[in-house]
C-alpha positions in Angstrom: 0.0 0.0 0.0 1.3 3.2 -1.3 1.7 6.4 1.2 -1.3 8.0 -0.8 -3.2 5.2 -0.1 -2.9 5.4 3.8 -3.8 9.2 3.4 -6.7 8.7 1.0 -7.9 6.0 3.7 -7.4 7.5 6.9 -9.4 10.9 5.7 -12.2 8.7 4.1 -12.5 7.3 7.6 -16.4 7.6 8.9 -16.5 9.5 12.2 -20.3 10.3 12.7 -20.4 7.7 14.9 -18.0 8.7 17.5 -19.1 9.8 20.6 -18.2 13.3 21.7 -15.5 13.0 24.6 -13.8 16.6 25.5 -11.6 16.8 28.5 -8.8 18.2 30.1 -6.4 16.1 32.1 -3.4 17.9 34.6 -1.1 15.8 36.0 0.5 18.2 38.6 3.4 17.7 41.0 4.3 13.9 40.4 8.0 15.2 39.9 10.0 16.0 43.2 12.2 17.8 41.0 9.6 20.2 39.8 7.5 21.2 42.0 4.4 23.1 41.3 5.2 22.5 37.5 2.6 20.2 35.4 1.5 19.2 32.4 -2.0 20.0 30.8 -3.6 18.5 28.2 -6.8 19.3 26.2 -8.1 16.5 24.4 -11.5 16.8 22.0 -12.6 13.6 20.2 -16.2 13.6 18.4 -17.9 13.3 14.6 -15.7 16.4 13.6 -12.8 14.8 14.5 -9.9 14.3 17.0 -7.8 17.4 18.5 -5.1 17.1 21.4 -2.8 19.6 22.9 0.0 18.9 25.2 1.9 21.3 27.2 4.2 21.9 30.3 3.3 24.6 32.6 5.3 25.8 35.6 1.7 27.2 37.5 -0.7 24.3 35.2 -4.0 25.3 37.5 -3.6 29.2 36.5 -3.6 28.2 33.0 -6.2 26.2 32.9 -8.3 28.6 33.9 -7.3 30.6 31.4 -8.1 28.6 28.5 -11.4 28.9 26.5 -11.8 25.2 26.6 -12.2 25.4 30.6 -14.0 29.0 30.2 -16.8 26.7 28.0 -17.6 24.9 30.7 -17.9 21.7 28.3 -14.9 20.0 28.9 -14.1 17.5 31.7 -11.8 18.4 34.1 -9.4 15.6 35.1 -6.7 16.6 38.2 -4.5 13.7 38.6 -6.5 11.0 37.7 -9.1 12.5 39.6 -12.6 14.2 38.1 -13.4 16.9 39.1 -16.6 19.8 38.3 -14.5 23.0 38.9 -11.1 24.2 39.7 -12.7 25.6 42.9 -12.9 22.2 44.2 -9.1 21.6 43.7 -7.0 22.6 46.8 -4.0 24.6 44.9 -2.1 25.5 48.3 -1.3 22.1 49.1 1.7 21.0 47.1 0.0 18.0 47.0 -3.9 18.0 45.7 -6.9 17.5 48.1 -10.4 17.2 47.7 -12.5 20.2 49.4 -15.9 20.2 49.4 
């Protein structure tokens, strides 16, 4: 199969049947050598396609907040493998996160 064939196949590729799935997943302080860095990432998967972001940020809570995709209010926010509704409910200073309701 030629390289043209791959392309021609992957963007013939039906996605009307994907379920929509947007989130954004922070995996903050699991380095002891960086502390209070993260990373962030914004993910959106659905019938128009996939999108992902990736990105290493030294304060990863103040950006998120920042970003349209939280500011929509239609993402999922993930917080170390935690879910959570709002960063409001995320502790940010612990240097370790805690749930506060």
């Amino acid at each position: 199969m030629t390289r043209n064939e791959l392309k021609t196949m992957f963007f013939g590729i039906d996605y009307t049947n994907v379920k929509k799935k947007k989130q954004i997943i922070v995996d903050y302080n699991n380095n002891p050598y960086w502390k209070g860095y993260g990373t962030i990432e914004i993910l959106s998967e659905g019938p128009n396609g996939f999108s992902s972001f990736k990105t290493h940020q030294e304060f990863p809570l103040e950006y998120v907040e920042t970003r349209k995709e939280y500011q929509s209010g239609e993402y999922e926010l993930i917080i170390n493998g935690e879910k959570y509704d709002k960063l409001e409910m995320f502790d940010k200073t612990k240097t370790t996160y805690t749930y506060t309701k």
